[in-house]
Structure formats: structure tokens, C-alpha cells
Steps between C-alpha positions, in 0.01 A plus 500: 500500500560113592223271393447441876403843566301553198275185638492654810382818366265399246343262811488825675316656265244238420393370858489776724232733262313136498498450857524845667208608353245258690587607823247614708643778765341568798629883632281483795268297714188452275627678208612317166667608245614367154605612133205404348241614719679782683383565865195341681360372847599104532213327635595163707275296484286330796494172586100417514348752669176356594193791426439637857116361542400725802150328615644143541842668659225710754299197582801281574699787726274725686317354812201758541323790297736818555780288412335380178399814402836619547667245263242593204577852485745528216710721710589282725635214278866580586410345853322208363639436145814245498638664192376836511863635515583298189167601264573839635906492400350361122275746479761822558686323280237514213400841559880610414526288203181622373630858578822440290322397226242807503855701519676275232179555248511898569865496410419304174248700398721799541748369320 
């Protein structure tokens, strides 16, 4: 072998196990992956989400009693909640990861 290649090779062999290794792989939409911590639920995330305060956001947007009483029922925050779709998307998103690692401790323990 040529001095050239054996550079080449020897590069080869020293960066990529270096560099490869850090990567971060992303499989699907919302699912990470990488060597050292195998499989799990990415979590993006949010930009300040400001705490959904329900009495001052029912004072300021209802304009009699039924409508008031409407917008403090907890059920009904995905009508009056700004970022009820976003909390709600984080909170999924939690409930998997926290699945995975119930599932990821049971498989330790078997092992």
C-alpha cells in the first residue's frame, strides 16, 4: 500500500467511529434514536407557553353568565384556551415517553 492510501485509511479509521457515533437519528416523526440511549420519544420543546389562567381569560372573553360559566368548565378549554392544542400535543407526548421507560425498566429487569 502507497503512503497516500495508508493516510487515507488510517483517517478513515480514526474519524468516522469519532464522529458517527454522536449522531442523533430520527426514524420517525417524534421518535429519536441514538447509540447510546437506544430508542425514545423526542420532546421539542415550546417556546413560552404562558400557564392557561382560566378566571382572568373568563372575565376578559365572555359577555354574560352562561357564557362564563361555559369557559370555566375544564371541558371546554379547547374552545377558550389559545394553546390548548399545544399543552395537549406535550402532554401525549409525555405519556409515551413515560410508557417507554416503564417498558425499557421491565426489559432491564428481565434481563
Amino acid at each position: 500500500m502507497k503512503l497516500k492510501e495508508k493516510i487515507i485509511v488510517f483517517l478513515l479509521l480514526a474519524v468516522v467511529p469519532i464522529f458517527g457515533c454522536a449522531q442523533i437519528y430520527n426514524p420517525l416523526p417524534g421518535l429519536c434514536y441514538s447509540d447510546k440511549t437506544g430508542s425514545y420519544v423526542c420532546l421539542n420543546k415550546p417556546i413560552d407557553i404562558p400557564e392557561y389562567d382560566r378566571g382572568k381569560t373568563c372575565v376578559m372573553y365572555t359577555q354574560n353568565e352562561e357564557e362564563w360559566l361555559l369557559c370555566m368548565d375544564s371541558d371546554n378549554d379547547h374552545i377558550y384556551d389559545p394553546y390548548y392544542e399545544i399543552r395537549e400535543e406535550i402532554r401525549k407526548r409525555l405519556d409515551q415517553e413515560q410508557k417507554l421507560r416503564q417498558i425499557d425498566l421491565r426489559i432491564n429487569n428481565i434481563a
